[in-house]
C-alpha positions, 0 to 999 in steps of 0.5 A: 388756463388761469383763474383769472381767465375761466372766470371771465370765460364763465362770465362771457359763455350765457352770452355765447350761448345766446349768440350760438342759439341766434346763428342756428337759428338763422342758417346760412349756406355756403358763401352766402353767410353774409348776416353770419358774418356781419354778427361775427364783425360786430362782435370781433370789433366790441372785443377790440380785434382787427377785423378785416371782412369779404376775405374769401368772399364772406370769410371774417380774419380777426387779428391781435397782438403784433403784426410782425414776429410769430403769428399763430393761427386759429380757424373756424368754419362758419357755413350751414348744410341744405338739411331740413331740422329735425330737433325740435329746438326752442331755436331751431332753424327758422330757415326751410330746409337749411340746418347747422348740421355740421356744428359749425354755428359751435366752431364759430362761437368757439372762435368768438371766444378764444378772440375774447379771451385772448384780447383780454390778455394784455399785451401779447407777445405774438400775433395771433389770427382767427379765421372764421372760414365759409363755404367749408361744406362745398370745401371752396372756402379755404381756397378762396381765404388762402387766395386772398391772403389769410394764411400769408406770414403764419407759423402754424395753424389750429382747428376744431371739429365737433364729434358726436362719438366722443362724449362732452369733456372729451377731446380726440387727438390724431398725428399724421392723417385725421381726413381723407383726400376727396373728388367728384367723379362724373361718368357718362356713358354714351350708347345708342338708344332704341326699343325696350323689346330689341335690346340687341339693336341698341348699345344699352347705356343703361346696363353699362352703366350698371356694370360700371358701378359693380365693376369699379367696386369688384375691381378696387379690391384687387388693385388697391392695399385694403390696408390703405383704403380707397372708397368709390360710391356712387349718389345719382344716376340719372338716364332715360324717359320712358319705360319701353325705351333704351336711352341714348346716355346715363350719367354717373355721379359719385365720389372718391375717398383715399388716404394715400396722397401718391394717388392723387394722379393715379387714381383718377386716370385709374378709375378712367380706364377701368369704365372704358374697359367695361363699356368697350365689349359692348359697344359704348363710350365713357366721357370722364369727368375728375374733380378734386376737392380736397386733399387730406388733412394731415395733423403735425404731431409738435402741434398735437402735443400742445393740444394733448397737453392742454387738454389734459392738463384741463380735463385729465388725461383720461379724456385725451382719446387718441384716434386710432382710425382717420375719418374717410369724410374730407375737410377743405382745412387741408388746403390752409395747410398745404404750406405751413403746419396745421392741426385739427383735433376733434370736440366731444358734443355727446351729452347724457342723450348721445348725440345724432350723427353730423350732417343729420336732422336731428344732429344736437351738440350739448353747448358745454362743449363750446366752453370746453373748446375755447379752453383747450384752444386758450391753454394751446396757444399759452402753451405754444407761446411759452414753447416759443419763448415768446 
């Protein structure tokens, strides 16, 4: 980055920073980030971006440069999490229950500041497009984007994600897999209820149920590579109304993580016959329910190497972390990458303090990060362009 452009980034960050501490503040769900994107716009147009707003529902594209010729892409997620704050902030959210959990209230300043920046650079040579993404964390909201035409024309497609275990001043590179494929499973188990006490005239859904949820466990052991993981947990059961009484039906709810995108079909059709096994020798019968929700992220190393490069060049190799585990959490950016060559890499936020894990209470990203981000995005695309000969 020249020094022409840090020194106006330095100039622009209080302002950042005060438009960061008003998003937090102000939480908004997914696919409800109507007042988060109408700041977004706002503040896209005063830059002199093209704005185009409702793409994906509530999503905001900002486009500059040309319209034709290379266009690169830059996508930010804007959405907050059902999590009640627990910081103790001057700013902290004002809405009960609902928390920038995630950091994407730093993504979106991150994206507001490589859109300043870059439109300060006249002229460009090549288009480049900002995504500000919602309803990532229902991992619905890049589908909706992409089906309403955000990645039409682009040649590749950067992205950010904050990370608590890399301090500030440090950026995680991956090639190949950084997320894991994911889907929701529902399970119910039908059998026939009855009394507590006579246990042998009923067909108890209740102990079936329970033999699924160890059993599935027991059995991925033994049918999956423990080198290439496959992680099934369950978060509700839900089954009965009194305490003497054997219900008629539990339901299972739960999710599926893997790497392995040969999977996709297999898996589900896997853990389908595996429940009904189970529930067979008793008596019951397993309605199975599969929903994917995203595939993994898979990280195209040509583009790392403009990330690693900037990076380095900015903040010293030293501070390049190249990750060697993939994250078994699941990231709806997949999707917007699905046909063109995409990479995300992942923003330190721990300041002297540490940092609380993502999508916790007491989650608090140190804001030097966000000029650390619009940094390594700006020299990225620099870099990219330069590579292109453009």
């Amino acid at each position: 980055m020249d020094s022409n452009t840090e020194n106006n980034l330095s100039k622009f960050l209080p302002e950042l920073i005060e438009i960061r501490r008003y998003i937090h503040a102000h939480p908004e769900l997914s696919g409800q980030e109507n007042r988060t994107a109408a700041l977004i716009s706002g503040e896209l147009r005063k830059y002199g971006c093209r704005v185009t707003e409702g793409v994906g529902k509530t999503g905001v594209v900002a486009e500059i440069g040309p319209n034709s010729g290379p266009i690169i892409g830059v996508r930010v997620d804007i959405d907050a999490l059902p999590v009640e704050e627990r910081t103790g902030l001057e700013f902290t959210s004002l809405t009960e229950g609902i928390m920038h959990a995630c950091g994407h209230d730093i993504h979106t300043c991150i994206g507001l500041g490589v859109a300043k920046i870059m439109s300060s650079k006249h002229p460009l040579n090549f288009g480049l497009r900002i995504l500000f993404q919602p309803a990532e964390e229902i991992a619905k909201g890049a589908c909706w984007m992409k089906n309403d035409g955000a990645t039409k024309n682009l040649d590749a497609l950067f992205s950010v994600h904050v990370y608590p275990d890399l301090k500030v001043g440090q950026v995680g590179i991956r090639d190949g897999a950084l997320t894991a494929a994911a889907g929701e499973l529902e399970i119910e188990i039908n059998g026939r209820g009855g009394h507590g006490a006579r246990p042998h005239q009923t067909v108890d859904s209740i102990l079936i149920a329970s033999r699924i949820v160890t059993g599935i466990q027991e059995a991925v052991t033994r049918c999956f590579d423990p080198l290439d993981p496959v992680v099934i947990s369950f978060g509700k059961i839900s089954g009965g109304n009194a305490f003497n009484v054997i219900p008629d039906q539990v339901k299972l709810l739960g999710t599926v993580r893997y790497l392995d995108k040969s999977l996709d079909q297999k898996l589900p059709e896997w853990i389908n016959q595996v429940c009904k096994d189970i529930a067979k020798p008793f008596g019951g019968n397993v309605q199975f329910k599969y929903r994917s929700i995203a595939p993994p992220v898979y990280n195209d190393p040509s583009l790392n190497q403009f990330l690693e490069e900037s990076a380095s060049i900015l903040l010293g190799k030293e501070n390049v972390v190249r990750l060697d585990k993939p994250s078994l959490g699941a990231e709806d950016f997949a999707e917007l990458i699905r046909d063109i060559p995409g990479t995300m890499f992942r923003l330190g936020v721990a300041g002297p303090q540490g940092c609380a894990p993502l999508h916790n209470g007491e989650f608090c990203p140190d804001e030097k990060s966000i000029f650390i981000g619009i940094e390594v995005l700006v020299k990225a695309l620099d870099l990219w362009m330069m590579d292109k000969q453009i």
